[in-house]
C-alpha positions in Angstrom: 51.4 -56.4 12.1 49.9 -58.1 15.1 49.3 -61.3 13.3 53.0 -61.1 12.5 54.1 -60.4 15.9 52.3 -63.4 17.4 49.5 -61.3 18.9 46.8 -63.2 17.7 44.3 -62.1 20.0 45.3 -58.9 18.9 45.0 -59.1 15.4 41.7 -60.7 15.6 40.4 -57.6 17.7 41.6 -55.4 14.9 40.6 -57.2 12.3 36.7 -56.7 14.1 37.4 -52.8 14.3 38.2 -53.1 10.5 35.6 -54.9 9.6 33.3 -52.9 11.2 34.3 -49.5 9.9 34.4 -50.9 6.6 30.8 -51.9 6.6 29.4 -49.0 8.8 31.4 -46.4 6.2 30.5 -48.5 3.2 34.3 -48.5 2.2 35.8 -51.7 0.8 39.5 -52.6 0.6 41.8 -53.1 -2.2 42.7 -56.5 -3.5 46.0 -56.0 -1.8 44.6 -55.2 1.3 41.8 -58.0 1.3 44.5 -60.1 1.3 46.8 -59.0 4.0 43.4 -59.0 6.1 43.0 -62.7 5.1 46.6 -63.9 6.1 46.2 -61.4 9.2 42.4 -63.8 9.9 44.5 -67.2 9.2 47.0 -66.5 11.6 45.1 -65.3 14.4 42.5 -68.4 13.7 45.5 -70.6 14.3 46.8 -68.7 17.1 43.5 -68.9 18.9 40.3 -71.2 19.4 37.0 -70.3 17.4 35.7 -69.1 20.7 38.1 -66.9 21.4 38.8 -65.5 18.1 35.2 -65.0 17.8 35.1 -63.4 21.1 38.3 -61.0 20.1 36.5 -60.3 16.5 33.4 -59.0 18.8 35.4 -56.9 21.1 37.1 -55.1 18.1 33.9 -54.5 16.3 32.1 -52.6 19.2 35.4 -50.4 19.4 35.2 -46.9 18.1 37.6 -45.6 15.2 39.3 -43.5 18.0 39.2 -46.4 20.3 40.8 -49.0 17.5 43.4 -46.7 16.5 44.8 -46.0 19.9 44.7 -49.9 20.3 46.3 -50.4 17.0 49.1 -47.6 17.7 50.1 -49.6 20.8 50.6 -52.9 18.8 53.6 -54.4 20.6 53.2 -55.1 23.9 56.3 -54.3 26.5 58.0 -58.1 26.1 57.8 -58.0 23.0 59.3 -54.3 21.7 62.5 -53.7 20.3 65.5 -52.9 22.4 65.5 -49.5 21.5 61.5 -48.6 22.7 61.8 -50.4 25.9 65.1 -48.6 26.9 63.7 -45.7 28.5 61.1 -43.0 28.3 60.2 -41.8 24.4 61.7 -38.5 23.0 60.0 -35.5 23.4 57.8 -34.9 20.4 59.7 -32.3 18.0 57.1 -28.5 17.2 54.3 -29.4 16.1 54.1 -28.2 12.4 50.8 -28.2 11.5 49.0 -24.9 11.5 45.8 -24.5 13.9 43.2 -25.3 11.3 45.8 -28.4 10.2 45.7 -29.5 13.4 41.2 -29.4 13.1 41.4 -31.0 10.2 43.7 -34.0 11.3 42.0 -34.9 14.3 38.6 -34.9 12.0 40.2 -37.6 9.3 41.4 -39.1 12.9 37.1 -39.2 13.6 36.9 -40.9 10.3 35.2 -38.0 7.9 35.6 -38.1 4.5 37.0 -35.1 2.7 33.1 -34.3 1.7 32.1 -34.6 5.5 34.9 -32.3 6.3 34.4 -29.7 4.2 30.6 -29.7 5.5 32.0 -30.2 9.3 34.2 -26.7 8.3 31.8 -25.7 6.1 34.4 -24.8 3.2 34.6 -26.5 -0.2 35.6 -29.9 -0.5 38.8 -29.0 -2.7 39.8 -27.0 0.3 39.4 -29.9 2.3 41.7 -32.0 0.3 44.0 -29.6 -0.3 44.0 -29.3 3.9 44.5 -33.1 4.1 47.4 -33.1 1.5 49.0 -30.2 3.3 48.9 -32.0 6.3 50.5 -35.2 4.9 53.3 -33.3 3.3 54.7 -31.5 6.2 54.4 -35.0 8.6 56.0 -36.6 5.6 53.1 -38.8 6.2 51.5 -40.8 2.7 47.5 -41.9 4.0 44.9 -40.7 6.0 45.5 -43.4 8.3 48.9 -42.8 9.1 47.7 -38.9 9.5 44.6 -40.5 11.7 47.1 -41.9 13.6 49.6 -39.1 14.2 46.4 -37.4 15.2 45.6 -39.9 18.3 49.1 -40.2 18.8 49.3 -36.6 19.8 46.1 -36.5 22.0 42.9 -35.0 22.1 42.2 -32.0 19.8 39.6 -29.1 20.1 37.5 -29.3 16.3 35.3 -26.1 16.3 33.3 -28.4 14.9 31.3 -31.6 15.7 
C-alpha cells in the first residue's frame, strides 16, 4: 500500500520489517505474496536512490513486530489521506467485543506467537488456541492474524498474564 501511495521510503522500511520477521520466524510467503513484495521493492527502488532504499530497508529490519505494525497501521501520512480521515478527529471506538482472555490472546498473535507458542504462553492446548484466534476473527469480522495483530496495536497496550 505504501508503494502504491507514493511512499517509497515507506514501503522500503516495511518491506525490511517483513523481511526480517520472515527470516527470524522461519515463515515464507505465498507466491501471491512474494510477488506483491516484489512490485512493492520495484517501486520503492525507483522512488528512491540505492542508498537510501538501503538505508530505509535497514531501519525497517531493526524494527520490532509491535514497532512495524504501528508503523504500517499509520501508512498514509496527513497530505496524503482521504477527505473523510483528515476531516476531524476519528469516532469513538464502538464496545469492545472480545472477552478478557480474547483480548490476551489478540495482543499475543499481535507479539507474533504462533498458535503452538500460545497455547504454551496460556498453557492450554493448542486446539484451544486456535479455536481462541478464530473466535477472535469472527466477532471483529476480521479474516488473518495480521489484520487481528493489527486491531490489537490499534487499540493499545494490553496486560497478557503471560510473557
Amino acid at each position: 500500500m505504501a508503494a502504491r501511495a507514493g511512499q517509497a521510503e515507506r514501503a522500503a522500511r516495511l518491506l525490511g520489517a517483513t523481511e526480517a520477521w520472515a527470516d527470524g520466524y522461519g515463515a515464507f510467503l505465498k507466491s501471491t505474496s512474494r510477488a506483491d513484495a516484489e512490485h512493492a521493492r520495484a517501486a520503492a527502488k525507483a522512488g528512491l536512490t540505492e542508498e537510501a532504499f538501503s538505508a530505509a530497508w535497514a531501519e525497517g529490519r531493526a524494527m520490532t513486530l509491535e514497532q512495524a505494525i504501528e508503523y504500517a497501521l499509520t501508512l498514509l501520512e496527513p497530505a496524503s489521506a482521504p477527505a473523510a480521515l483528515a476531516e476531524g478527529p476519528p469516532a469513538a471506538k464502538p464496545a469492545d467485543p472480545l472477552t478478557p482472555r480474547e483480548r490476551e490472546v489478540a495482543a499475543l498473535v499481535a507479539r507474533g506467537l504462533t498458535d503452538a507458542q500460545l497455547a504454551e504462553a496460556l498453557v492450554i492446548g493448542r486446539r484451544t488456541a486456535e479455536k481462541h484466534v478464530a473466535n477472535c476473527l469472527g466477532k471483529l469480522g476480521l479474516a488473518t492474524r495480521a489484520g487481528l495483530a493489527a486491531w490489537a496495536v490499534e487499540r493499545g497496550p494490553s496486560s497478557p498474564r503471560h510473557d
